[in-house]
C-alpha positions as CSV (number, residue, x, y, z in Angstrom):
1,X,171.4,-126.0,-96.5
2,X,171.1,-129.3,-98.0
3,X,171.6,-132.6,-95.6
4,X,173.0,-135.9,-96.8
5,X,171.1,-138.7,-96.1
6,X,172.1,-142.1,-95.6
7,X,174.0,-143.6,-98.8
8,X,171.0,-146.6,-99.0
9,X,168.5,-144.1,-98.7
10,X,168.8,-141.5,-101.0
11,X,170.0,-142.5,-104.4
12,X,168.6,-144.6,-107.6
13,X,170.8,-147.1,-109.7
14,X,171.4,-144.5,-111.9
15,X,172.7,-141.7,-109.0
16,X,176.1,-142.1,-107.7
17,X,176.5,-140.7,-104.4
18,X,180.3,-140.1,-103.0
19,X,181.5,-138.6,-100.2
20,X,185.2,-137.9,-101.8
21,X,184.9,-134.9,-104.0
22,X,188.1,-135.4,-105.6
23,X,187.6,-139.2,-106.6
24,X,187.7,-139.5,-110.2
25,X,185.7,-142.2,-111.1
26,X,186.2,-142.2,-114.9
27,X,186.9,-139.7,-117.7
28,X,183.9,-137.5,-116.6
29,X,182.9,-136.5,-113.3
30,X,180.3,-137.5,-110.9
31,X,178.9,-134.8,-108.6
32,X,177.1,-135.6,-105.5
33,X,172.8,-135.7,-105.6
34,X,172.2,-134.2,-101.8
35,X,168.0,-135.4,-100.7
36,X,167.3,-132.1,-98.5
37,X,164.3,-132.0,-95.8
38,X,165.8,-128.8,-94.5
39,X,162.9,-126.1,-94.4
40,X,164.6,-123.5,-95.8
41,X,165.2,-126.0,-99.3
42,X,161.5,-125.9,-99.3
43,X,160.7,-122.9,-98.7
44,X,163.3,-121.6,-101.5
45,X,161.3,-124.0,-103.8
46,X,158.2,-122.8,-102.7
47,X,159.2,-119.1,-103.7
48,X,161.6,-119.7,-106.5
49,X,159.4,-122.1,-108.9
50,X,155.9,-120.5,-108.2
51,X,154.3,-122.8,-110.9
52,X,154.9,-125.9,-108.9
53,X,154.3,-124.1,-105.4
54,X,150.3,-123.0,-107.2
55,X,149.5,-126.6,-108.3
56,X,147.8,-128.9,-106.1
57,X,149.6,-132.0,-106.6
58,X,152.9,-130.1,-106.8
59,X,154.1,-131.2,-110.6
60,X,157.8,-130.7,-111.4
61,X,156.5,-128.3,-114.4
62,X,159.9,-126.8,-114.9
63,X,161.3,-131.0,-115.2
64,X,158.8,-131.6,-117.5
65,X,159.0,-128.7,-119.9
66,X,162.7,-129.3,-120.3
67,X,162.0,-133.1,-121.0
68,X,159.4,-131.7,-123.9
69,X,162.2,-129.0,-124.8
70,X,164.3,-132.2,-125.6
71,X,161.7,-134.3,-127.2
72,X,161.6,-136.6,-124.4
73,X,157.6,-136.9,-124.6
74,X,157.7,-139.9,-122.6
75,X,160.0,-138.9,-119.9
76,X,157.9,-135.7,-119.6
77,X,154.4,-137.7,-119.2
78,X,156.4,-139.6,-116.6
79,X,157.3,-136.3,-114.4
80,X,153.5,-135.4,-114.7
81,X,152.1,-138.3,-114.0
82,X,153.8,-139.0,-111.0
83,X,152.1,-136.5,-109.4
84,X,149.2,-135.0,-111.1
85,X,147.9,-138.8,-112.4
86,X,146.2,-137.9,-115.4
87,X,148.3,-135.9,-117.4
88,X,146.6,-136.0,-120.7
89,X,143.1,-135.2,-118.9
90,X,144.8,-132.5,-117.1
91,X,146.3,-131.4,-120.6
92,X,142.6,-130.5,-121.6
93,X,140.5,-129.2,-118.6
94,X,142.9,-128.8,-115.9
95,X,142.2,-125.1,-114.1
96,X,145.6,-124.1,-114.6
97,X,146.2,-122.2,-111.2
98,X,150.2,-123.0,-112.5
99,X,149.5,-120.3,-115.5
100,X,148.4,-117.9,-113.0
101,X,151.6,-118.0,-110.8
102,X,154.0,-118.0,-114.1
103,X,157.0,-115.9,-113.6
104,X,156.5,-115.4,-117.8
105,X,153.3,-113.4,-116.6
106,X,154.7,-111.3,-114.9
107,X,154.5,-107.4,-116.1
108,X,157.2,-106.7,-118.9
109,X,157.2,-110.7,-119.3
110,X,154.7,-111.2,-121.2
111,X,152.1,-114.1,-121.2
112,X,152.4,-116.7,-119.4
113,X,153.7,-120.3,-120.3
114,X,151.6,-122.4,-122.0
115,X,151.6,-125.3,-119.1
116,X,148.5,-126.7,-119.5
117,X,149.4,-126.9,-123.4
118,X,152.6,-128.3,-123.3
119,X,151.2,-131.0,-120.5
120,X,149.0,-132.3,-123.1
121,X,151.8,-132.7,-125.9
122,X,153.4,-135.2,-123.0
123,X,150.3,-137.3,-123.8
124,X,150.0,-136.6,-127.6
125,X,153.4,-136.8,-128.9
126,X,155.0,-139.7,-126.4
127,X,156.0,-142.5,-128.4
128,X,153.2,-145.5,-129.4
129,X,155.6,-147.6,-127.2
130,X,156.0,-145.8,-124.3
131,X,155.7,-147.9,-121.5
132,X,154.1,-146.5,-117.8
133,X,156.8,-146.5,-114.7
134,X,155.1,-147.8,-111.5
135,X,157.8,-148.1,-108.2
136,X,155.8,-151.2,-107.1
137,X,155.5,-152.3,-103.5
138,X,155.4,-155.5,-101.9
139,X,152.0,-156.6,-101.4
140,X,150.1,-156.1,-98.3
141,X,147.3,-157.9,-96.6
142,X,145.0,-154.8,-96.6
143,X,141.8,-154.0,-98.3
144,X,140.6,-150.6,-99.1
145,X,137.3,-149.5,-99.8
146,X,136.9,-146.5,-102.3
147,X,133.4,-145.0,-102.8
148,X,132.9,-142.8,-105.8
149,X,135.6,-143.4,-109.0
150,X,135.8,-139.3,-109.8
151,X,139.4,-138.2,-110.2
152,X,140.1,-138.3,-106.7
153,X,138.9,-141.8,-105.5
154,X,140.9,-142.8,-108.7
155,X,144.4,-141.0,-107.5
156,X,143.9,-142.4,-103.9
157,X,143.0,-146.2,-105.7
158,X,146.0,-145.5,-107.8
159,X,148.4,-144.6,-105.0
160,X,146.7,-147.2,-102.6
161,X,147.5,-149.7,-105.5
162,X,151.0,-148.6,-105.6
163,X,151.9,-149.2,-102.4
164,X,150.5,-152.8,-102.2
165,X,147.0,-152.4,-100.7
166,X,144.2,-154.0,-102.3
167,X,141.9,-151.8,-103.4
168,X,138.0,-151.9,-104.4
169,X,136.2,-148.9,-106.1
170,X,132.5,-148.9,-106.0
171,X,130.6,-146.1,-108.4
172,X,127.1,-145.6,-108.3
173,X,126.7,-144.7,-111.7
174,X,127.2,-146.9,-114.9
175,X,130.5,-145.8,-116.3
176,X,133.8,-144.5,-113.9
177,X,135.1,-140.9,-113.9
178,X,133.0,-138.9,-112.1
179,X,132.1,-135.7,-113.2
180,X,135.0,-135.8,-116.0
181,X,132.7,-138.8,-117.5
182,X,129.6,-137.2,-116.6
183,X,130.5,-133.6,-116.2
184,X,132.5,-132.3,-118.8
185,X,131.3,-132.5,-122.3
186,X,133.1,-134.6,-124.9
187,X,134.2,-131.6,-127.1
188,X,136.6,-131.0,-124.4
189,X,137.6,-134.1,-122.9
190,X,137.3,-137.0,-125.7
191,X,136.1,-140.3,-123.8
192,X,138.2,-142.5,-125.4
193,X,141.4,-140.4,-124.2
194,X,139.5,-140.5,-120.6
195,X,138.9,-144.3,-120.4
196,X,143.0,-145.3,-121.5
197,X,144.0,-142.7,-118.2
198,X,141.4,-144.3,-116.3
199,X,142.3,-148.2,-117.3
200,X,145.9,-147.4,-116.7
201,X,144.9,-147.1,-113.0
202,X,143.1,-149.7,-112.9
203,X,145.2,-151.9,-114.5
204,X,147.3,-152.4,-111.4
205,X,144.9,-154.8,-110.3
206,X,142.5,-152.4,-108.6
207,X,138.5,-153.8,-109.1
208,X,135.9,-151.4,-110.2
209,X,132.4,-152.0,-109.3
210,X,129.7,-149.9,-111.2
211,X,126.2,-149.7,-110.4
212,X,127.3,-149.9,-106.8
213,X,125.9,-147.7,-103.9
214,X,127.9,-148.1,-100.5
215,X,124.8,-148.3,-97.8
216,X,122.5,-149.8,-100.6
217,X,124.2,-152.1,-102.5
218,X,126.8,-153.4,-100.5
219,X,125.6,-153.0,-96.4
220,X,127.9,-151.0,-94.0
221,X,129.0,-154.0,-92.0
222,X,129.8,-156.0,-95.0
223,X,132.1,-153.1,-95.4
224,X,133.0,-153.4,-91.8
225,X,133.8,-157.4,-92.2
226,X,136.0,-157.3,-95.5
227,X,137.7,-153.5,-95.6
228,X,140.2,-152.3,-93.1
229,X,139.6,-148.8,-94.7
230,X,137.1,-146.9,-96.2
231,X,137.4,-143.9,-98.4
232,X,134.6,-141.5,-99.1
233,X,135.0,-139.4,-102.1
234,X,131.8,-139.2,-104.0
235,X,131.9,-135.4,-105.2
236,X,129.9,-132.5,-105.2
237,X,126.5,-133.8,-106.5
238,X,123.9,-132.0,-105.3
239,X,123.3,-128.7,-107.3
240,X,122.8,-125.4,-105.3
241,X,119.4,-123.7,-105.9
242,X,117.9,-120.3,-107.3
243,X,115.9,-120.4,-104.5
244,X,113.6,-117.9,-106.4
245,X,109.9,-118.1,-107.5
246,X,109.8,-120.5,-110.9
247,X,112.6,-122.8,-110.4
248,X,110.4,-125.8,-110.3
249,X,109.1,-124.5,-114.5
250,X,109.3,-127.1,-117.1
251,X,113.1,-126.3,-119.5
252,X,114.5,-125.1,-115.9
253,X,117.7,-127.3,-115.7
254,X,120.4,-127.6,-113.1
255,X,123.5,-127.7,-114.6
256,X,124.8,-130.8,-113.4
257,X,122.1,-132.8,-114.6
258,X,121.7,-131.0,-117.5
259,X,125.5,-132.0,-118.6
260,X,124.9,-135.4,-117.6
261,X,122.0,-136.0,-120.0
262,X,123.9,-134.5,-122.6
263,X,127.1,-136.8,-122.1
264,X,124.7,-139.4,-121.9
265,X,123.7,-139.0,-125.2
266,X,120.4,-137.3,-124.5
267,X,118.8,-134.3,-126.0
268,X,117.2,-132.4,-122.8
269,X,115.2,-129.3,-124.8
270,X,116.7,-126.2,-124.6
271,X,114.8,-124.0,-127.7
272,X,115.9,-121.0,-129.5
273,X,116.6,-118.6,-126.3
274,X,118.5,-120.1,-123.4
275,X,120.0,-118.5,-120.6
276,X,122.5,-119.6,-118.7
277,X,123.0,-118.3,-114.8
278,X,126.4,-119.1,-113.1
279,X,129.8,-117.6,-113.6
280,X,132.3,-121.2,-113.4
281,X,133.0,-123.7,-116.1
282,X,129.7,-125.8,-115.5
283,X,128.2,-122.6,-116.3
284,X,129.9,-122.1,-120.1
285,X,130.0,-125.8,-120.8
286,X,126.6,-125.8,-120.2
287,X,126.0,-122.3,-123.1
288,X,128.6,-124.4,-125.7
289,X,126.3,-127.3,-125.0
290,X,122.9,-125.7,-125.8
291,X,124.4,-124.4,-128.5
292,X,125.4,-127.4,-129.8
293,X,121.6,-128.9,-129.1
294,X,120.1,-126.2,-131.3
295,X,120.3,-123.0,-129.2
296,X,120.8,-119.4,-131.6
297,X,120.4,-117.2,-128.4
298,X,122.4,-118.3,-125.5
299,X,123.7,-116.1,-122.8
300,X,125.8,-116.7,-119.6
301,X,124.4,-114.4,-116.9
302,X,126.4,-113.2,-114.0
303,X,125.9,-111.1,-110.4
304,X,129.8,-110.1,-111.2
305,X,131.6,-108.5,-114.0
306,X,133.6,-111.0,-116.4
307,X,137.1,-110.8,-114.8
308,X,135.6,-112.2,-111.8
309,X,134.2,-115.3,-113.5
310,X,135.7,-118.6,-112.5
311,X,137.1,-119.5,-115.5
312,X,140.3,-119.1,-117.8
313,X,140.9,-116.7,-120.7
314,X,140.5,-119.6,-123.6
315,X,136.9,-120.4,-121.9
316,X,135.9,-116.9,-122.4
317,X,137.3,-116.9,-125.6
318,X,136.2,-119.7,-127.0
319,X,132.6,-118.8,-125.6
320,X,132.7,-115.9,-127.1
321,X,133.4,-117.2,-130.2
322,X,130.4,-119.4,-130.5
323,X,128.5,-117.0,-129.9
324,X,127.8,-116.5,-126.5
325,X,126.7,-113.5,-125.0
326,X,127.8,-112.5,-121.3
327,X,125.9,-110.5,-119.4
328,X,127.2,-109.2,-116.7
329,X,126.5,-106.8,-113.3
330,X,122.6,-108.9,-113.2
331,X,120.9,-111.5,-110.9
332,X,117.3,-113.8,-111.9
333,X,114.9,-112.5,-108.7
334,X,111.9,-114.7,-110.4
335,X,111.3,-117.4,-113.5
336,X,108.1,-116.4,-115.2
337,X,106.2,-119.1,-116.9
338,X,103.8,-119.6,-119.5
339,X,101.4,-122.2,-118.1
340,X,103.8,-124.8,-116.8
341,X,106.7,-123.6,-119.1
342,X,109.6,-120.7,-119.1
343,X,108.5,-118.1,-120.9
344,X,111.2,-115.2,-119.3
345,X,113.2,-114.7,-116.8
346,X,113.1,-111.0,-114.3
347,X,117.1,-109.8,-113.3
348,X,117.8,-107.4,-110.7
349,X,120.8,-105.1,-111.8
350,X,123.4,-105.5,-109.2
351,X,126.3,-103.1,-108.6
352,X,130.3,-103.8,-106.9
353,X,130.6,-103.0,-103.6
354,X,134.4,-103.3,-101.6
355,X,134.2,-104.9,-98.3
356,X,137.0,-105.6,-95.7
357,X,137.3,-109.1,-95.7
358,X,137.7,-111.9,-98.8
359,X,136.6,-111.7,-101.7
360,X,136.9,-107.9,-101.0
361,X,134.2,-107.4,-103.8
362,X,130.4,-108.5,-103.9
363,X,127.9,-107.9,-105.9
364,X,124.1,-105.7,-104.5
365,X,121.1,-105.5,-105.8
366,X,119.8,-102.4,-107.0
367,X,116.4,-101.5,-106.0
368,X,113.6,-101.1,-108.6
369,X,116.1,-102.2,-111.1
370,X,113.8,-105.0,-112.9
371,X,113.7,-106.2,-116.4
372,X,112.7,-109.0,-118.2
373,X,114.4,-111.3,-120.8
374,X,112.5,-113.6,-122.7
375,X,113.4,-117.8,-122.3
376,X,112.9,-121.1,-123.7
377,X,115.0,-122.6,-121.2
378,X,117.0,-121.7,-118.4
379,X,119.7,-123.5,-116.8
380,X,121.0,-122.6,-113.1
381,X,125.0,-123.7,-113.1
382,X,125.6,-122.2,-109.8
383,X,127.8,-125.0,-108.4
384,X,127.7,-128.0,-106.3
385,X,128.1,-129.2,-102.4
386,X,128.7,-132.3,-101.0
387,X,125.7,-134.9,-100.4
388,X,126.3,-136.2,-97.0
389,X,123.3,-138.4,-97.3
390,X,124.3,-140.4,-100.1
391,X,125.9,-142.8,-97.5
392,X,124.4,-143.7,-94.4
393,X,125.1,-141.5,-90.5
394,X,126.0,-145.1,-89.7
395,X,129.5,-144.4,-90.6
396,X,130.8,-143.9,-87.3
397,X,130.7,-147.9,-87.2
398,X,133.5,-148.1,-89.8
399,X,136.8,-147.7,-88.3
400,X,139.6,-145.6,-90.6
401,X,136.9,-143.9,-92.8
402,X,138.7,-141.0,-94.3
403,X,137.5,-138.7,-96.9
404,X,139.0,-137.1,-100.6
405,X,138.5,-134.9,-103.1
406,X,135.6,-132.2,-103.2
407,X,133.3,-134.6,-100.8
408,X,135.8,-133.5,-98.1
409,X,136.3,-129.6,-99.3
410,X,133.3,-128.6,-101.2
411,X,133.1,-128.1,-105.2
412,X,136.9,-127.4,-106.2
413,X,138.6,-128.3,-109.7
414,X,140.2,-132.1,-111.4
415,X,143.6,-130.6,-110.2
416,X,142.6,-130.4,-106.4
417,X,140.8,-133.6,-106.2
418,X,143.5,-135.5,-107.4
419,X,146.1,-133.7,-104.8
420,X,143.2,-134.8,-102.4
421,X,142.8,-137.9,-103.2
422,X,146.6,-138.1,-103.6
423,X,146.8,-136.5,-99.6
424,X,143.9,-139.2,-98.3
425,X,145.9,-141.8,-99.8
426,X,149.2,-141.4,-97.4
427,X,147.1,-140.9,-94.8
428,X,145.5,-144.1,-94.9
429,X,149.0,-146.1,-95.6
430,X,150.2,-144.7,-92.3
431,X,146.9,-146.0,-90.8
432,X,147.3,-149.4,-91.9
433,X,151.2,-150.2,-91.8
434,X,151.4,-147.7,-89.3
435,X,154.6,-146.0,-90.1
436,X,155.2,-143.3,-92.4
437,X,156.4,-145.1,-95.6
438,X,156.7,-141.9,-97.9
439,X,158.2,-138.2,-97.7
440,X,159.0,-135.4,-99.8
441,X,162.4,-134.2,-100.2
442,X,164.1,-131.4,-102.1
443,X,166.7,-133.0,-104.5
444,X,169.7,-131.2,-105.0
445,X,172.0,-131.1,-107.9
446,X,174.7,-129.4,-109.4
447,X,174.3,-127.8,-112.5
448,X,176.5,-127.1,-115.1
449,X,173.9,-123.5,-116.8
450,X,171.2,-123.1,-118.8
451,X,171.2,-123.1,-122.5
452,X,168.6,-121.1,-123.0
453,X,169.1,-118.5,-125.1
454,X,168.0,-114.7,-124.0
455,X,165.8,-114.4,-127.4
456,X,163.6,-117.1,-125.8
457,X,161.9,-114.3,-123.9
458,X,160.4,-112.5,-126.4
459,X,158.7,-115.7,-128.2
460,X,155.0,-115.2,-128.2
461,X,153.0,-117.7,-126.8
462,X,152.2,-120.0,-129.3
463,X,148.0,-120.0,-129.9
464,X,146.4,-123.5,-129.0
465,X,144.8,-124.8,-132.4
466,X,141.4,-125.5,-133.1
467,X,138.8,-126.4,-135.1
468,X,135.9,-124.0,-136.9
469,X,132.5,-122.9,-136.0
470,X,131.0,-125.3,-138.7
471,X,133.3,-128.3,-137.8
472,X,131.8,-127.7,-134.0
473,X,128.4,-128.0,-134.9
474,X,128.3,-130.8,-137.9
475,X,129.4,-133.4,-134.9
476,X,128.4,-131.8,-131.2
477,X,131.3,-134.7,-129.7
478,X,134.2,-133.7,-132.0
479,X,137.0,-132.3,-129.6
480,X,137.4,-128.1,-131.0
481,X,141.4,-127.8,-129.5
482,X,143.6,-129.8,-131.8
483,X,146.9,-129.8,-129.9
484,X,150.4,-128.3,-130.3
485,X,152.4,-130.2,-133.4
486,X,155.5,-131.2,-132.8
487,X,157.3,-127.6,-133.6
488,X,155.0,-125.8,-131.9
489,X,155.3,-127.7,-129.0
490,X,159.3,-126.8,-129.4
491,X,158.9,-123.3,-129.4
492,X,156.2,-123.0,-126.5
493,X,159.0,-125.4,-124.2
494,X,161.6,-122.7,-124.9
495,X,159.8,-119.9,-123.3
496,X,159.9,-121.4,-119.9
497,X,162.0,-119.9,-117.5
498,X,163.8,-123.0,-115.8
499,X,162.8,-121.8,-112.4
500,X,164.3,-125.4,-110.9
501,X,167.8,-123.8,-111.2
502,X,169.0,-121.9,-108.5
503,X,171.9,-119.5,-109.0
504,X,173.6,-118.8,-106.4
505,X,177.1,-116.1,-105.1
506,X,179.5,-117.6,-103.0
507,X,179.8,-115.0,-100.4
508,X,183.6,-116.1,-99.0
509,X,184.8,-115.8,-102.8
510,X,182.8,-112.1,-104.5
511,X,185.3,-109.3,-104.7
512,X,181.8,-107.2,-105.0
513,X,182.8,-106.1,-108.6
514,X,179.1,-105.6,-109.3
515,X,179.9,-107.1,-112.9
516,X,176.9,-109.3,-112.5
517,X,174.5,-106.4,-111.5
518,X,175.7,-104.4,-114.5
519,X,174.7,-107.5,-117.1
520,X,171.6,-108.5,-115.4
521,X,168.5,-107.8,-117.8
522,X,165.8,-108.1,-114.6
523,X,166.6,-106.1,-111.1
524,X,167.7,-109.7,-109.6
525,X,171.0,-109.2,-108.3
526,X,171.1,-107.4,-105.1
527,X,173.3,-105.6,-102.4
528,X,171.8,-106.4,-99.3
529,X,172.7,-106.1,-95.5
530,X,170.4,-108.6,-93.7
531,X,167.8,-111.6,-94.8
532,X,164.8,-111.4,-93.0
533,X,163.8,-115.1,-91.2
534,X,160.2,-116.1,-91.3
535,X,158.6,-117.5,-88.4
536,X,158.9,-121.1,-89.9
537,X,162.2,-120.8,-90.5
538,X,162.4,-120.3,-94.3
539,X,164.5,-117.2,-95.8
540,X,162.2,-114.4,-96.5
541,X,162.9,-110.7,-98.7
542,X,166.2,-109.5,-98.8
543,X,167.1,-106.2,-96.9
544,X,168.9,-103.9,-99.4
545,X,171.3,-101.1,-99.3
546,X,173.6,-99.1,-101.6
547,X,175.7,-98.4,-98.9
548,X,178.7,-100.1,-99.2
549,X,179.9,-99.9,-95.6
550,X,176.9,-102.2,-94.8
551,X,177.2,-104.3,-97.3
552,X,177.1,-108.3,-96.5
553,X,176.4,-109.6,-99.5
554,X,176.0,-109.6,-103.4
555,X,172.9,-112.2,-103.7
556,X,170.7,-113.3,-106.4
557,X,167.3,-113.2,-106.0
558,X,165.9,-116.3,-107.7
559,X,162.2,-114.7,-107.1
560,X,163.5,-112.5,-110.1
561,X,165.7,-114.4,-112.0
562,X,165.1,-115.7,-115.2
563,X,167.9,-117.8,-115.6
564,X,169.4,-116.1,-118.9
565,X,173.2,-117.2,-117.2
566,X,174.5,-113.9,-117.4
567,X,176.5,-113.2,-114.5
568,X,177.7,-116.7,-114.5
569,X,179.0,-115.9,-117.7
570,X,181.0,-111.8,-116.5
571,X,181.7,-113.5,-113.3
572,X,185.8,-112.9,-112.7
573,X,185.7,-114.8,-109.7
574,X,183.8,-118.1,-110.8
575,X,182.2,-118.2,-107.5
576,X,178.1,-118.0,-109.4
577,X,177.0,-121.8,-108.9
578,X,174.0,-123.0,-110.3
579,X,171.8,-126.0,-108.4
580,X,168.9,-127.3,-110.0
581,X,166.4,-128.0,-106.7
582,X,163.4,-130.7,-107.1
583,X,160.7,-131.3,-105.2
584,X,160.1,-135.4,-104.8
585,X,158.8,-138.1,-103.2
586,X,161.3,-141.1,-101.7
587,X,160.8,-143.9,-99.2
588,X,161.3,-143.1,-95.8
């Protein structure tokens, strides 16, 4: 499947391409690296490494935990942040859509890997030295224009930067980063860890302006006489309402502001009771934040039940363990002051309902269901949209404005802003230069096996470590996970699957012994009698059959596999090959 390219194009000083297999070039071996852009390559990487295929920005997760495995910290921040840009911010508050896909949590697997985890030992265990790989381009005339500095105005800066464009952020607000400065509170992103990620971008000679409004600051056709592009990615920032009677009550809070007084070292009141109404990570940074300001009764209040909330298992948990209540199958139908303050708040009971169409489930109100709950505060963290009227209608005099990141998509997560921004970035390139200058590529290599060991499977998943309850609330800003060690980080690395290798039968050599069926420990290795072809081309299920007079094939199913080696290992024939597949960027 795999297509050679041409010998300048599609190898690094350290890859050795050959056409002659049997050249010996010294006492070991070189095997030819083959750069695919067939579409079934990608669409067997797609299905075969379903970790890489969930995240956004398409990190080489099974690269990088082998480089941790190894103890190559710095070679493992490298693979992550060459696509995902902030690999130790990711590390902390990233929404893990990877974990979810995991192969390892799969039934009779067990949990899933700890990605997230083991992406934040990249960042805390690389060496003091370590030094930050940039493929630098030539310099271009161009200027770029970036309006908002959140994560992804900073990925398209960065990759702007990278491929020789002059670049100018401009940020509104007094410090960079968005909602991870302003958003997300200290205990789970330290600021000092946030501001070395950030000034490695902009160390590459991109200028950041704070204070800075495009359309008040700095006039649209000033833009129009010194940018050849502009980039609008200024966030979600306007918070959605109750729309119920009492909203406008003294101590009723949006989220978004509330977390931004907070992480701007203010103390908004929140008193004894305070409930919380939203069902998404605003919504329980918000509870562990009151509850760090004082609160002894705070409650996250939902229309759904919990496995519906928006949020990973460690957020729950660790909610729950400060002692945060979640109630769940309610809605607020009216605040009810006290004079000019909150003094309760009325819920509706709501039931599940199954419709036709996505999300399948929603929440109704039940009639007459009332009942009050008594407040001090509430705070509505129902999410955010896009404020089209931060910068002017006017736009439409600006050629090549392109928008990133959640401005352009609504309220997402870090992960798929920065794949955004990341997106908006090649776009623009090709706008400017106009040529393509970048594409992705499946790399091919041969590969000896895995030596990882069968017991690796039934490793539990090492438990993050943190700090406790009294630690959290002597200093409100002191970060509650801890980070893997160095061991732990070991024996989390060895769970991971290896989905990057491909094993493969030779069809032309099997004798269809069915030795490797017999030592398989998953239902991976299949007779089959046809392979279906999806409509784009790519390889879809295999068609199986136990009768042998239709029998095409032995094939692995690498859907299934978890590269324990095996058949390779029973094989008579040696004709099991293993390839391990990458998904990359090269020049075009």
């Amino acid at each position: 499947m795999g297509v050679k390219l041409k010998k300048n194009d599609c190898y690094s000083k350290e890859e050795k391409f050959f056409q002659d297999k049997n050249k010996i070039y010294s006492a070991q071996s070189v095997k030819p690296i083959v750069y695919s852009t067939d579409i079934r390559d990608f669409g067997q990487v797609a299905k075969s490494i379903p970790c890489q295929d969930a995240c956004p920005a398409k990190t080489n997760i099974p690269g990088y935990i082998r480089a941790v495995y190894e103890k190559r910290y710095g070679r493992a921040y490298e693979l992550n942040r060459s696509a995902n840009i902030l690999p130790g911010i990711l590390g902390r508050i990233c929404a893990r859509p990877c974990e979810s896909a995991c192969r390892h949590g799969e039934p009779d697997n067990g949990q899933s890997v700890g990605i997230c985890h083991l992406k934040r030992s990249c960042a805390d265990l690389k060496p003091v030295s370590h030094r930050i790989i940039e493929g630098l381009y030539s310099p271009t005339p161009k200027k770029v224009a970036v309006a908002g500095s959140g994560p992804a105005g900073l990925a398209a800066a960065h990759d702007l930067a990278i491929l020789g464009h002059r670049v100018v952020i401009f940020e509104r607000l007094a410090k960079p980063g968005g909602m991870l400065m302003y958003g997300i509170p200290e205990f789970r992103l330290p600021r000092d860890l946030l501001m070395l990620e950030i000034n490695n971008i902009l160390r590459l000679g991109i200028q950041l302006k704070t204070n800075k409004t495009i359309g008040v600051d700095i006039s649209l056709n000033q833009l129009k006489e010194e940018y050849d592009a502009l980039i609008v990615a200024t966030g979600c920032v306007s918070p959605r309402k109750l729309d119920i009677p009492g909203e406008d009550l003294e101590n009723v809070h949006n989220g978004l502001e509330f977390m931004k007084a907070v992480n701007e070292g203010q103390t908004p009141f929140v008193g004894d009771k305070v409930v919380v109404i939203g069902a998404g990570f605003t919504a329980v940074d918000c509870a562990r934040s009151a509850i760090r300001s004082g609160g002894g009764d705070v409650s996250i209040n939902i229309r759904k039940t919990v496995e519906y909330m928006r949020i990973d298992e460690t957020e729950k948990h660790e909610a729950q363990f400060e002692g945060i209540k979640t109630n769940s199958l309610i809605q607020p139908s009216r605040i009810i002051g006290d004079g000019n303050k909150v003094a309760a708040v009325e819920f509706l009971r709501t039931r599940m309902e199954k419709i036709d169409t996505p999300p399948y489930r929603i929440s109704v109100p039940i009639e007459n269901s009332q009942f009050l709950v008594s407040a001090d505060s509430v705070i509505a963290a129902l999410g955010q949209t896009p404020n089209e009227n931060m910068l002017s209608k006017d736009l439409s005099i600006l050629d090549g404005v392109f928008t990133a990141g959640d401005f352009a998509t609504g309220s997402s997560d870090v992960i798929s802003a920065i794949a955004g921004g990341r997106k908006c970035a090649r776009a623009i390139d090709e706008y400017l230069i106009g040529e393509k200058r970048k594409q992705s590529v499946v790399r091919l290599e041969n590969h000896e096996t895995t030596d990882r060991q069968r017991a690796y499977d039934f490793i539990g998943k090492v438990d993050m470590n943190t700090i406790d309850m009294e630690e959290r609330l002597s200093d409100s800003t002191r970060e509650v996970e801890t980070g893997y060690n160095e061991d732990q980080t070991h024996e989390e690395a060895k769970r991971c699957y290896l989905c990057n290798l491909k094993y493969e039968i030779d069809p032309l050599s099997c004798i269809y012994c069915s030795a490797c069926i017999d030592v398989a420990p998953k239902d991976c290795i299949k007779m089959i009698e046809n392979i279906i072809v999806n409509p784009d081309g790519t390889y879809g299920a295999y068609e199986e059959t136990r009768d042998w007079n239709k029998i095409v094939s032995i094939a692995i199913d690498n859907a299934n596999c978890i590269r324990c080696g095996q058949c390779l290992a029973v094989c008579p024939m040696d004709c099991i090959s293993v390839t391990k597949t990458e998904l990359i960027e090269i020049d075009t």
